[in-house]
C-alpha positions as CSV (number, residue, x, y, z in Angstrom):
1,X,0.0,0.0,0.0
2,X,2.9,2.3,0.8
3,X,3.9,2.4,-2.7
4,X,1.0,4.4,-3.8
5,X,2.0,6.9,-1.3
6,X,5.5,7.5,-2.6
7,X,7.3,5.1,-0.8
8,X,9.8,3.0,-2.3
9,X,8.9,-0.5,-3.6
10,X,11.6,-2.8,-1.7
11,X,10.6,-6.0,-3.6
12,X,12.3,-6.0,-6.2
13,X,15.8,-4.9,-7.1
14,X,15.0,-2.1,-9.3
15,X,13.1,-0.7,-6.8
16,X,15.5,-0.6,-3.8
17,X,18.5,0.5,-5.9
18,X,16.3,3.0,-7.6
19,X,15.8,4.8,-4.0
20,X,19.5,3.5,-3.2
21,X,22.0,4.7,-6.0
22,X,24.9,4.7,-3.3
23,X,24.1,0.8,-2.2
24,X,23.9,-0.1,-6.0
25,X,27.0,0.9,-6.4
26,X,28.8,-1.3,-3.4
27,X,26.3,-4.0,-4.6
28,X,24.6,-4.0,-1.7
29,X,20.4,-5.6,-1.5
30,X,17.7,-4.9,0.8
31,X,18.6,-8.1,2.6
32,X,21.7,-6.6,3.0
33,X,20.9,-3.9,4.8
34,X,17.9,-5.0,7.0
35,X,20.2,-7.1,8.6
36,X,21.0,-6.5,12.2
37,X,24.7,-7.5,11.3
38,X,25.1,-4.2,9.2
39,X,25.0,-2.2,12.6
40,X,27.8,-4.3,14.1
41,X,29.7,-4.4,10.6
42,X,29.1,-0.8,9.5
43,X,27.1,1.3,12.0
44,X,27.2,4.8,9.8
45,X,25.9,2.6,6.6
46,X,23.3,0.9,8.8
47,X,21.9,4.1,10.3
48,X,22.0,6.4,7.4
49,X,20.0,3.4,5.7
50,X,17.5,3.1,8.8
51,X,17.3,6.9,9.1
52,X,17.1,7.5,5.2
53,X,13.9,5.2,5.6
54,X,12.5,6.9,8.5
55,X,12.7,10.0,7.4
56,X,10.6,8.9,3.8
57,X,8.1,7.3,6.4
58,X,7.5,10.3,8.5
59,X,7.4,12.6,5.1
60,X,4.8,10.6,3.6
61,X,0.8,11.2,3.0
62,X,-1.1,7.8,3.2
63,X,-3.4,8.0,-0.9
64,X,-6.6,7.9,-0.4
65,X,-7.0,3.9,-0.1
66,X,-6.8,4.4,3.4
67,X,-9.3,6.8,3.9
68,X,-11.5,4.0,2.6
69,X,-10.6,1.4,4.6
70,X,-11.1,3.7,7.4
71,X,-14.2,4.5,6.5
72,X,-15.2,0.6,5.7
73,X,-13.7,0.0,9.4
74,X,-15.9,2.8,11.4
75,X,-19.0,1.5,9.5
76,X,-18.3,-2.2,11.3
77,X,-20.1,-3.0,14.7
78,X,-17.2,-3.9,16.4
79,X,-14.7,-1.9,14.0
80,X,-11.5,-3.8,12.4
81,X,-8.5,-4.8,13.2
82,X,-5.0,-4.3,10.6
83,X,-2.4,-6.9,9.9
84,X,-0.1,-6.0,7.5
85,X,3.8,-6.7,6.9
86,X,4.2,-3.3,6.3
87,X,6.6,-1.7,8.7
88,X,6.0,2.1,7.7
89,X,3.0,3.3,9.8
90,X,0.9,4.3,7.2
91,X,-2.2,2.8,8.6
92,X,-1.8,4.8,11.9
93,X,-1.2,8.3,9.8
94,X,-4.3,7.9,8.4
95,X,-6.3,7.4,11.8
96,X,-6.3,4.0,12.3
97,X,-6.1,3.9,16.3
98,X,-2.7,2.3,17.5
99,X,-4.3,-0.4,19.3
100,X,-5.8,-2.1,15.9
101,X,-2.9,-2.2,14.0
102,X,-0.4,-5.3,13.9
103,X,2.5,-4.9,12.4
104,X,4.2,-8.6,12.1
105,X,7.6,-7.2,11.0
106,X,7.4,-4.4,13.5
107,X,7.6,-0.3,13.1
108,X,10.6,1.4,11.9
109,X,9.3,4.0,14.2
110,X,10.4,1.9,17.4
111,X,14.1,1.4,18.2
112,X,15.8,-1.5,20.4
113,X,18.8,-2.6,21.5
114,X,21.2,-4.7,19.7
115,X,22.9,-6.0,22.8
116,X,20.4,-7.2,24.3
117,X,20.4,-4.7,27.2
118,X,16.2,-4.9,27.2
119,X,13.6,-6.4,25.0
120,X,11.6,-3.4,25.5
121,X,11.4,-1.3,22.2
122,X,10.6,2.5,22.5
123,X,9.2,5.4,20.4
124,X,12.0,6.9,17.7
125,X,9.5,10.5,17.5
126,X,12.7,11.8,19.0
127,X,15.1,10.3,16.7
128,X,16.1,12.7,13.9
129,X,18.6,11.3,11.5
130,X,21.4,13.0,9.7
131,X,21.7,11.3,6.6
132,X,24.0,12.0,4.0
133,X,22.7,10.6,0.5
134,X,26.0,10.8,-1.1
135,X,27.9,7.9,0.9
């Protein structure tokens, strides 16, 4: 759904190198980079790609698909629950309440330690990354 909101389509190859000239050019895929390993191997790469990402998230409108399944939800009885894979948080942009969304691969809008120092995640609204497009 993201895609029709201007986010990048991270399926295929094109897609993530289109949005990712610099990690076309080390040969680098999305499984590459959404690899915990990448923090411990190269932290600045790992965070410029996570903050690169967030950044997109936070910048972008949810289309107007959305605002229909919103409306379809508020017409139910009991209202709706969303599952998606999607780890953007487009759904909650565009009103879905918090607490009916499931997000099986998580939010890029939550962070948590590598080291296993907690397994509590917490918000990234603070969280403003410097990202330099260039590297």
């Amino acid at each position: 759904m993201g895609v029709d909101s201007g986010l990048p389509d991270f399926r295929g190859r094109d897609g993530f190198w289109r949005a990712y000239p610099a990690l076309r050019r080390r040969g680098l895929s999305f499984e590459d980079m959404a690899n915990p390993a990448r923090f411990a191997e190269h932290p600045e790469l790992a965070w410029g790609f996570y903050g690169h990402r967030l950044k997109l998230y936070r910048d972008a409108v949810p289309h107007e698909g959305f605002a229909i399944l919103l409306r379809w939800a508020d017409r139910m009885s009991h209202g709706a629950f969303v599952f998606t894979s999607n780890v953007d948080g487009q759904f909650q942009m565009a009103g879905f309440p918090e607490s009916r969304v499931h997000e099986c691969h998580g939010s890029i809008h939550a962070l948590q330690c590598m080291d296993v120092c907690t397994s509590d995640t917490w918000s990234a609204k603070e969280f403003q990354p410097l990202v330099n497009e260039n590297i």
